[in-house]
LUMZAPA-884662 format. One record per residue (C-alpha): residue number from 0; residue in three letters; x, y, z. Coordinates in steps of 0.02 Angstrom, whole numbers. Example, Ala and Ser with C-alpha at 12.3 -4.5 7.8 and 13.67 -1.06 7.14 Angstrom:
BEGIN
> seq|type|X|Y|Z
> 0|ALA|615|-225|390
> 1|SER|684|-53|357
***
This chain:
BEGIN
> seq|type|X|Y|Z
> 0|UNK|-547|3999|6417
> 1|UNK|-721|3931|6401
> 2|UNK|-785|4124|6399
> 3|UNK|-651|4171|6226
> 4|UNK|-720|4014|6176
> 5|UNK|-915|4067|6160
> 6|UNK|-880|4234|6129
> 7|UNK|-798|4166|5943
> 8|UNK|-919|4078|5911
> 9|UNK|-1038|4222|5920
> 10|UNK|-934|4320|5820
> 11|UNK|-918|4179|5709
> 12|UNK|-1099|4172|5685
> 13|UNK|-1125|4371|5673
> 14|UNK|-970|4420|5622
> 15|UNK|-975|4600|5612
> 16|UNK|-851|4709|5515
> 17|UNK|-692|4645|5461
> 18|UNK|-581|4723|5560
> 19|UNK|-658|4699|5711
> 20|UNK|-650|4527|5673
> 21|UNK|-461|4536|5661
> 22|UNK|-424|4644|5793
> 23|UNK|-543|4508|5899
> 24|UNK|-440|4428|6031
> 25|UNK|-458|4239|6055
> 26|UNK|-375|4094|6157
> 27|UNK|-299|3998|5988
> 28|UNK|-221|4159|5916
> 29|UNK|-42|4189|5872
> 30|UNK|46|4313|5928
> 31|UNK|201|4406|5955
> 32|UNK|278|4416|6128
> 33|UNK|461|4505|6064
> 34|UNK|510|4607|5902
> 35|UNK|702|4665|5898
> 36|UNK|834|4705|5759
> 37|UNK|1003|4744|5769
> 38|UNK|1068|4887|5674
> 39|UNK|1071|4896|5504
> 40|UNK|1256|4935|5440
> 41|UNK|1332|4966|5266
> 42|UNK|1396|4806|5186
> 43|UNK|1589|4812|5182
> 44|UNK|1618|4962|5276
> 45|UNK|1505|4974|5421
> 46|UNK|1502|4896|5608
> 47|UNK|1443|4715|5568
> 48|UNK|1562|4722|5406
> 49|UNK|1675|4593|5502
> 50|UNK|1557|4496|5605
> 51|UNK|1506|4324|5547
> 52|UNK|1345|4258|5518
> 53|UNK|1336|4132|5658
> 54|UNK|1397|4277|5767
> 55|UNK|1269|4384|5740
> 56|UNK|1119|4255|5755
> 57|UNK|1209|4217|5920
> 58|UNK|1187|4378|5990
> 59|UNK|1035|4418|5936
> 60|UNK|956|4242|5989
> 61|UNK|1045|4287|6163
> 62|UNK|940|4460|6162
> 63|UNK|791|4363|6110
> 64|UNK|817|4251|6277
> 65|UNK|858|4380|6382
> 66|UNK|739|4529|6350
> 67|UNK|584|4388|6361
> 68|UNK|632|4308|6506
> 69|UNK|564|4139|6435
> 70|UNK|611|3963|6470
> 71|UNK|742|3917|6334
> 72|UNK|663|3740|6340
> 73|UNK|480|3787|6295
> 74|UNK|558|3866|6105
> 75|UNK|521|3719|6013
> 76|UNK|585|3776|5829
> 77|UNK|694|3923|5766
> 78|UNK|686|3970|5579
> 79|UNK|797|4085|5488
> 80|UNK|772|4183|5342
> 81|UNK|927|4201|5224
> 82|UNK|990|4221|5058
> 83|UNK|1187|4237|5024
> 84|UNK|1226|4099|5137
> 85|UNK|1232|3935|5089
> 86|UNK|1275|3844|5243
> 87|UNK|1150|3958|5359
> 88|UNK|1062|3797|5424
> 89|UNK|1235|3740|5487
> 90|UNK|1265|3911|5560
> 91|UNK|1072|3937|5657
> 92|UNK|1092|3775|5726
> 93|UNK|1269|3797|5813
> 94|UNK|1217|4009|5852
> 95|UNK|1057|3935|5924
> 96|UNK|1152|3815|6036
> 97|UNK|1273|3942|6088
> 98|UNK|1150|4058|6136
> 99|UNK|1078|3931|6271
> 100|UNK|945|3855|6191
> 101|UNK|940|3676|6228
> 102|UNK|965|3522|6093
> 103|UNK|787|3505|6079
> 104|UNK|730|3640|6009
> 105|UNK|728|3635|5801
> 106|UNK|817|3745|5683
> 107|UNK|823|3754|5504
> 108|UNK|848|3908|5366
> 109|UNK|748|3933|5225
> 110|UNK|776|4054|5050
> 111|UNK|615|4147|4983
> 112|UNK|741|4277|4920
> 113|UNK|697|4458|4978
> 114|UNK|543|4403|5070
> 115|UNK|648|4274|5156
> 116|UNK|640|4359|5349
> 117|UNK|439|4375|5321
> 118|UNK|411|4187|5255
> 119|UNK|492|4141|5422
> 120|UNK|394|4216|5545
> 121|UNK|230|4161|5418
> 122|UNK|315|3973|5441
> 123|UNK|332|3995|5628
> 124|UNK|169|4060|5655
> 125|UNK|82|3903|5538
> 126|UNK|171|3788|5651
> 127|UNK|91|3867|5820
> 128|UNK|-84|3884|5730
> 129|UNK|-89|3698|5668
> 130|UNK|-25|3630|5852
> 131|UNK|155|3581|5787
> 132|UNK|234|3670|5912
> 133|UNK|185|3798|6032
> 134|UNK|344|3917|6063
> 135|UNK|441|3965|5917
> 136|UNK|558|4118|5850
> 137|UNK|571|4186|5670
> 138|UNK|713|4281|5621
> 139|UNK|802|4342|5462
> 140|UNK|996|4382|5436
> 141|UNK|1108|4441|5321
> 142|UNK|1306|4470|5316
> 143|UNK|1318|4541|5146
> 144|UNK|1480|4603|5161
> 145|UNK|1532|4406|5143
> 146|UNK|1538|4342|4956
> 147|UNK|1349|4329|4893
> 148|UNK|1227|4191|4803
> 149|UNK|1271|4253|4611
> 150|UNK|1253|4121|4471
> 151|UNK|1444|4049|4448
> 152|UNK|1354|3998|4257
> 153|UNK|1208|4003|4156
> 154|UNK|1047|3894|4172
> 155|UNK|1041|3727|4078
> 156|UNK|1066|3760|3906
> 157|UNK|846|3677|3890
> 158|UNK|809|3752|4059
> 159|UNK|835|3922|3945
> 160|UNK|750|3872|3769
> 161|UNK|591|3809|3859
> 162|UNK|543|3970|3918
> 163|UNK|573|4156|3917
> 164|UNK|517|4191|4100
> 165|UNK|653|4044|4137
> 166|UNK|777|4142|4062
> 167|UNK|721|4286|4147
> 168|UNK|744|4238|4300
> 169|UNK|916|4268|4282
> 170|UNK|900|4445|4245
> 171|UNK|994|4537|4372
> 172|UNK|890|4658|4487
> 173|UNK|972|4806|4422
> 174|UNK|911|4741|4258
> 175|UNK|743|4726|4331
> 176|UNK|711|4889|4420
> 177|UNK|752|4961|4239
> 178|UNK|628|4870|4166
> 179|UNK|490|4926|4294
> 180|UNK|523|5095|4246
> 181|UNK|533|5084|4052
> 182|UNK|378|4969|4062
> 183|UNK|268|5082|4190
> 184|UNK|348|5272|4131
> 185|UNK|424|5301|4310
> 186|UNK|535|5441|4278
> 187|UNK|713|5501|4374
> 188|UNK|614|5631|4437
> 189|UNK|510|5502|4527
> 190|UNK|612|5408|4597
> 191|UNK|720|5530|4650
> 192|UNK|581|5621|4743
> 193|UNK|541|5462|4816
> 194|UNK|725|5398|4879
> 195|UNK|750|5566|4970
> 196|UNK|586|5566|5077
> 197|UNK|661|5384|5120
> 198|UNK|804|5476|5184
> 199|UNK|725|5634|5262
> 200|UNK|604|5522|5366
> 201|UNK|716|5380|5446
> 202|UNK|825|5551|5472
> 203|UNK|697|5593|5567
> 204|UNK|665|5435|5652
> 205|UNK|841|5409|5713
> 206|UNK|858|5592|5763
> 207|UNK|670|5575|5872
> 208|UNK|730|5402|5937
> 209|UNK|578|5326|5881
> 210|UNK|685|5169|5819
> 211|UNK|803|5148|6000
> 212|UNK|651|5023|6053
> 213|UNK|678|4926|5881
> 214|UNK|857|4899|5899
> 215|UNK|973|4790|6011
> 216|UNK|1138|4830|6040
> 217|UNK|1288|4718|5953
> 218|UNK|1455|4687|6039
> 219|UNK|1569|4639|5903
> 220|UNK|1764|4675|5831
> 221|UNK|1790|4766|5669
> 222|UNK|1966|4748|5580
> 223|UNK|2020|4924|5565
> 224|UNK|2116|4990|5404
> 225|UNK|2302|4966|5483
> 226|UNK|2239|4772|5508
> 227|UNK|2221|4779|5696
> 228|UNK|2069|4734|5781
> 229|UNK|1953|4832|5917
> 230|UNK|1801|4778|6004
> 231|UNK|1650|4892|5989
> 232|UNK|1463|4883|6018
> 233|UNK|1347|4941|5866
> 234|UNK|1211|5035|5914
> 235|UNK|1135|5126|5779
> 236|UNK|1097|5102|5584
> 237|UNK|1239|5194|5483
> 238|UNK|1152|5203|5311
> 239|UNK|1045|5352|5345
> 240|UNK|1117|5498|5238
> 241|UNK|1067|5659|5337
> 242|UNK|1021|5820|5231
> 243|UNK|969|5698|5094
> 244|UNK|902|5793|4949
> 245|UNK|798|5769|4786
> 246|UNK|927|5881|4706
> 247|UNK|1061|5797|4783
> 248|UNK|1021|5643|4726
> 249|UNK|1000|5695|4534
> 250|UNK|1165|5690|4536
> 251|UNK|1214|5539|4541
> 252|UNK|1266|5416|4382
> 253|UNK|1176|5299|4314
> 254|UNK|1229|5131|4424
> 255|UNK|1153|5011|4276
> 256|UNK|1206|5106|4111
> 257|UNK|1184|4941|3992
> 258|UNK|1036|4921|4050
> 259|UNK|943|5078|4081
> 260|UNK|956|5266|4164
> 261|UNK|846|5287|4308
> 262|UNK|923|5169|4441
> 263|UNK|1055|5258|4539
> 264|UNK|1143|5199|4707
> 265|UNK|1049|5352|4762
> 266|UNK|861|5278|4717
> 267|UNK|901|5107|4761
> 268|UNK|902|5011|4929
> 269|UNK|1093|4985|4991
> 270|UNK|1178|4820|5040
> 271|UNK|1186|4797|5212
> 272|UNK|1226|4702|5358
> 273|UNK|1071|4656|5491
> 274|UNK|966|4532|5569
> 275|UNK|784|4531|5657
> 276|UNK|694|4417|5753
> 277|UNK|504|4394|5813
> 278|UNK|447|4272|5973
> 279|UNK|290|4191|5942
> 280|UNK|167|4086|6026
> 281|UNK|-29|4077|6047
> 282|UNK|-95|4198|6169
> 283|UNK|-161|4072|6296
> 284|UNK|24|4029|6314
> 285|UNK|68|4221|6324
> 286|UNK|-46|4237|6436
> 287|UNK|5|4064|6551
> 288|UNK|183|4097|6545
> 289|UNK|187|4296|6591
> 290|UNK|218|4367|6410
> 291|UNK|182|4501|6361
> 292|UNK|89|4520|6201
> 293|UNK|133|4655|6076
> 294|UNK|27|4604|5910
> 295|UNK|-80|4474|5844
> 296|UNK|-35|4374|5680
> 297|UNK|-201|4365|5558
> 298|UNK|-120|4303|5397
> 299|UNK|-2|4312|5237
> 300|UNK|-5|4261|5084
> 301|UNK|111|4242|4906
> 302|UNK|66|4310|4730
> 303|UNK|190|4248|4575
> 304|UNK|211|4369|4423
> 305|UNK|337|4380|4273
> 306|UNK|516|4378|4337
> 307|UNK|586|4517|4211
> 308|UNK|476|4647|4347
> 309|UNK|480|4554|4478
> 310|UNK|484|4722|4613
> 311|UNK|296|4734|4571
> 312|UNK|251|4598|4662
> 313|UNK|173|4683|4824
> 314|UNK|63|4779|4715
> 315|UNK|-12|4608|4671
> 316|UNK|-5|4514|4848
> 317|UNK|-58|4664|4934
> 318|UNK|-237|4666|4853
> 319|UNK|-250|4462|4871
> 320|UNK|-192|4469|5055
> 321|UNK|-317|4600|5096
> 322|UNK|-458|4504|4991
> 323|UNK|-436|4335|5078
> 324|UNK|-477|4450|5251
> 325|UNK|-621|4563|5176
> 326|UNK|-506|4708|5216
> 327|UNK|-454|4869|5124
> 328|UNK|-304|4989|5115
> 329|UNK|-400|5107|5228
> 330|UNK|-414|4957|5374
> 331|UNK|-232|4969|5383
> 332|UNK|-135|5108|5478
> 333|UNK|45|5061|5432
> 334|UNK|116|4989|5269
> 335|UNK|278|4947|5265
> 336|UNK|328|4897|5079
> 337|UNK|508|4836|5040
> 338|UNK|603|4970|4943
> 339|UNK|712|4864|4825
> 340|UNK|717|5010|4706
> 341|UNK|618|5163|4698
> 342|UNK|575|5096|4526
> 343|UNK|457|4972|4608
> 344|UNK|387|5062|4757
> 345|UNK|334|5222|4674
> 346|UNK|234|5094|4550
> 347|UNK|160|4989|4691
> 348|UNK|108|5150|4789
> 349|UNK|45|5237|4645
> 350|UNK|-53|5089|4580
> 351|UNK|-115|5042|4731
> 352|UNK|-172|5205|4779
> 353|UNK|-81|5194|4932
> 354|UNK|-80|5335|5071
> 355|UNK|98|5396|5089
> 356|UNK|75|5462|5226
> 357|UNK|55|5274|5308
> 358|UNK|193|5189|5172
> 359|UNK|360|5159|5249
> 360|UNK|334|5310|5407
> 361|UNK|530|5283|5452
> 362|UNK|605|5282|5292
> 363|UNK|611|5110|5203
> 364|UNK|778|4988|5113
> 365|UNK|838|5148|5023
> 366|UNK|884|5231|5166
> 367|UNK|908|5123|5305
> 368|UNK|966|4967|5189
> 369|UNK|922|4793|5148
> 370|UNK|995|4641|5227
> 371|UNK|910|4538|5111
> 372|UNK|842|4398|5225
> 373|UNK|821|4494|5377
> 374|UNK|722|4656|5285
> 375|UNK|555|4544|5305
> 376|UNK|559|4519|5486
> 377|UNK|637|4706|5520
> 378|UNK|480|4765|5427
> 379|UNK|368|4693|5567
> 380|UNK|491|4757|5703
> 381|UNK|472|4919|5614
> 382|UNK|296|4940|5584
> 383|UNK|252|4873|5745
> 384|UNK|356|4995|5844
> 385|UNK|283|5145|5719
> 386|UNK|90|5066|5792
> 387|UNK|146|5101|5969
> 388|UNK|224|5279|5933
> 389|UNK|50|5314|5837
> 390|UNK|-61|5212|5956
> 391|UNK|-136|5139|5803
> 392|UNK|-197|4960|5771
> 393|UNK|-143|4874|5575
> 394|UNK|9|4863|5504
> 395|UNK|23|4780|5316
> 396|UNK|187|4717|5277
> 397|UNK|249|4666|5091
> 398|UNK|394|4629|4980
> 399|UNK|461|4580|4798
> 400|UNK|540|4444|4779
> 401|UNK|699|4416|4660
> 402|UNK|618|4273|4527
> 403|UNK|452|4371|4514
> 404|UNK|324|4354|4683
> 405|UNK|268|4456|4803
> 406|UNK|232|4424|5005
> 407|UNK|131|4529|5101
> 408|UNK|65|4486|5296
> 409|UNK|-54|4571|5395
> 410|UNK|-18|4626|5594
> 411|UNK|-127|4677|5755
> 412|UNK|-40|4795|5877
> 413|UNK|-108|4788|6042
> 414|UNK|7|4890|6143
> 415|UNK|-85|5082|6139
***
């Protein structure tokens, strides 16, 4: 201990490049010990359509306890990232119980919209870095097959006249992903071209099995068309389209009309059932308690920008993430950016400059779908798993968020 000790301090005072200094290893960081998901299934119709939320935190906080092997007792808080659910603090705490964790370990949700999953393991891995706790899991999970968070009314009446940006904010995100492309001239064409090389690649993910470490199984009952009920276990994600095309998907109507042409339920990221969770601690507790580590935490950060194109926002968080850190696009050797709408990712990557080649390697929300609380912790399963199959070291994570911000957070692998 005394040995990490000296050795940052002499890298404090010559620090060398930047990402050496990240990928430094040191007694105090945080890291993760555990990245799983569940399958991702289509909202309504898939295997999770008639599983509740509390059910499906349960078993995947049971995975989380069994496939680490860790003391139940030494998790000291659990926070869960969701959107549709109101009562999801109610629900964490009673899934979190079930799933043998004792009485004294903290739970509590929290709503960042779509970044929601990636806020949580940020929160988490504060906590652990300031010495509020030293064991804690971040998770996000969404049943959106149960009703959603819509507005049942209108803003107050002065809440609206103050400002525009207010009244924005309750532009739908159909609306939104319109906007981006009338604003920014991304074209059909684009998008399309974009959404099928979504599909084509976690295609060719889930035919490889390079996503069977990501993903736990999920015993569960679905409520078949004649009303009876089976048990079955899901094992895979069941939005992938195989022998999606560019062509194919030019086909398809408008899905916003009233508000614009380009947005399709071919170009846009589907609604979807899924959950993913991250165990963190500091790595002198990894390495006291037998963990293994998989990747080091080095930082996020949030950007705002106007709501009416609010899908933009990694383009802005992304560059302030990577300035607080001294780091550039090239440092990183994964980027996993949310794909609300191909709208908004073909603008962040193009105005970024971002290698394809790196963005979204297993398809991203378009084709695999987008739980919306659990997408920002499936990212980091995702691009974490994608490190290992690469043997490559940084993985970027970012997403838009619906009232106009942008998260992004920054990730070490160190399993080559």
């Amino acid at each position: 201990m005394a040995v990490e000790r000296i050795g940052s301090i002499i890298k404090h005072l010559n620090p060398g490049s930047a990402i050496n200094q990240i990928q430094s290893k040191n007694a105090d960081d945080v890291v993760i010990t555990l990245a799983i998901r569940t399958p991702l299934t289509k909202a309504g119709k898939g295997g999770l359509k008639d599983t509740s939320l509390e059910y499906l935190i349960y078993a995947l906080l049971k995975e989380v306890k069994e496939r680490s092997n860790i003391d139940p007792a030494l998790v000291e808080d659990i926070c869960l990232g969701n959107v549709n659910d109101g009562k999801a603090a109610y629900k964490l705490r009673a899934a979190a119980l079930a799933a043998g964790f004792p009485n004294t370990a903290g739970a509590y949700s929290l709503n960042r919209f779509c970044s929601s999953g990636l806020v949580s393991v940020a929160n988490i891995a504060h906590a652990i870095s300031s010495n509020s706790i030293e064991v804690g899991i971040a998770c996000g999970a969404e049943v959106m097959s149960a009703p959603g968070d819509r507005l049942e009314a209108p803003f107050d009446a002065a809440v609206l006249k103050a400002s525009q940006e207010a009244e924005d904010c309750m532009q739908p995100m159909g609306w939104t992903s319109e906007n981006v492309s009338r604003d920014f001239n991304i074209t059909r064409e684009q998008m399309d071209a974009f959404a099928a090389e979504s599909y084509q690649r976690a295609e060719r993910a889930q035919k490889q099995g390079w996503v069977d470490d990501e993903i736990v199984p999920i015993k569960t009952k679905v409520k078949g068309p004649d009303g009876e009920w089976k048990e079955v276990t899901v094992t895979k994600d069941d939005g992938v389209r195989p022998g999606t095309t560019a062509e194919g998907l030019s086909k398809i109507r408008a899905a916003f009309p009233q508000w614009g042409p380009t947005t399709t339920g071919g170009n846009a990221s589907q609604v979807t059932d899924g959950a993913a969770a991250v165990l963190l601690m500091k790595r002198s507790t990894a390495v006291k308690l037998g963990q293994p580590i998989l990747a080091k935490y080095v930082g996020s950060t949030v950007s705002g920008l106007a709501p009416r194109i609010m899908g933009i926002g990694p383009s802005l968080a992304i560059p302030k993430l990577l300035a607080i850190h001294n780091l550039s696009l090239a440092d990183m050797d994964v980027v996993e950016v949310n794909e609300a709408f191909a709208s908004m990712a073909v603008y962040c990557r193009d105005k970024l400059g971002l290698d394809w080649a790196k963005m979204n390697p297993r398809g991203g929300a378009i084709a695999l779908g987008h739980p919306l609380g659990a997408t920002g912790t499936r990212q980091i399963v995702t691009g974490l798993s994608e490190l290992r199959r690469q043997k490559k070291k940084t993985l970027l994570t970012s997403m838009c968020v619906g009232t106009g911000m942008g998260c992004s957070g920054i990730f070490v692998n160190e399993v080559l």
